[in-house]
N, C-alpha and C positions, 0 to 999 in steps of 0.2 A: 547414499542415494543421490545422484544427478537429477539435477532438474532440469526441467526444459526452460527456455528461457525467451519471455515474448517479443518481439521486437518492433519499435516507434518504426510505424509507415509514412509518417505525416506530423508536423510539427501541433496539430490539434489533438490527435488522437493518440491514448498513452493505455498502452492496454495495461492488463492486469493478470496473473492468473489468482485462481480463488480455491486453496487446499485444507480440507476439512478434516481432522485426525490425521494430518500426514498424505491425505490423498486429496490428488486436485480432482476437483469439482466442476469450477466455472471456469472460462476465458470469457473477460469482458472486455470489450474493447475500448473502453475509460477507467477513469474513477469513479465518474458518476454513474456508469454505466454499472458498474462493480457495486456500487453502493444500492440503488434501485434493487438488482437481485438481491445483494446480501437481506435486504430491508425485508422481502417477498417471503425470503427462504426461510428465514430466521421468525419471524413474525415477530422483529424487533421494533418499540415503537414509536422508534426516529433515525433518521437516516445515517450508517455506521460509517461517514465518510472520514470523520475522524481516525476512527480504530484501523480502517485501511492507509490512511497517508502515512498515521505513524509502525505500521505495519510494512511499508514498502519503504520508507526511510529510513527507519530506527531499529527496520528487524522486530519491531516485537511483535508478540501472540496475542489474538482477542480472543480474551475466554468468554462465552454467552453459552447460558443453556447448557453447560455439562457440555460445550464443546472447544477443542481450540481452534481457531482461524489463524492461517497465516496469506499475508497479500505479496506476490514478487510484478516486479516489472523489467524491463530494459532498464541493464547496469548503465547506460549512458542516461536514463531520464531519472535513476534515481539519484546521479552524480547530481547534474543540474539541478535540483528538486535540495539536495542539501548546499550544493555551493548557494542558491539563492535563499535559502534561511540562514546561513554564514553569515553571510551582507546584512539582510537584514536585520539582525541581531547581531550584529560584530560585538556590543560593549559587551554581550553574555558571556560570548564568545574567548573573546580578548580576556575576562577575567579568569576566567579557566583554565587558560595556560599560564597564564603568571602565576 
């Protein structure tokens, strides 16, 4: 299955798509945007910005409620998004590959 793929318009705004069982759902046009809905949809009872960053970085799945969530974004903002967690944790980093 091909996915469609969002793409950065603007150095603020970083969309999202939001796929539910395997089927996209939402396009938000942030994180936070993305996190708001998830919040509404889910009637979860704090905001799943977490579950979405490591979801658009890490690749993983948020399971809530008997369902799984997956987050994509623009492969250039999710480049950036992990090179600047590199930096910022380089000693984690650096230990792992030695």
């Amino acid at each position: 299955m091909k996915l469609c793929m969002p793409s950065a318009t603007n150095r603020k705004l970083k969309p999202v798509l939001i796929f539910k069982n395997g089927s996209e759902v939402k396009e938000c046009l942030s994180v936070q945007d993305a996190a708001r809905w998830l919040k509404a949809h889910t009637s979860c009872p704090s905001m799943p910005y977490r579950h979405i960053m490591n979801g658009i970085i890490f690749d993983e799945t948020w399971m809530y409620a008997g369902s799984s969530y997956r987050f994509i974004t623009n492969p250039d903002v999710k480049k950036e998004k992990l090179e600047k967690i590199i930096l910022q944790h380089k000693d984690r980093f650096n230990g792992a590959n030695e």
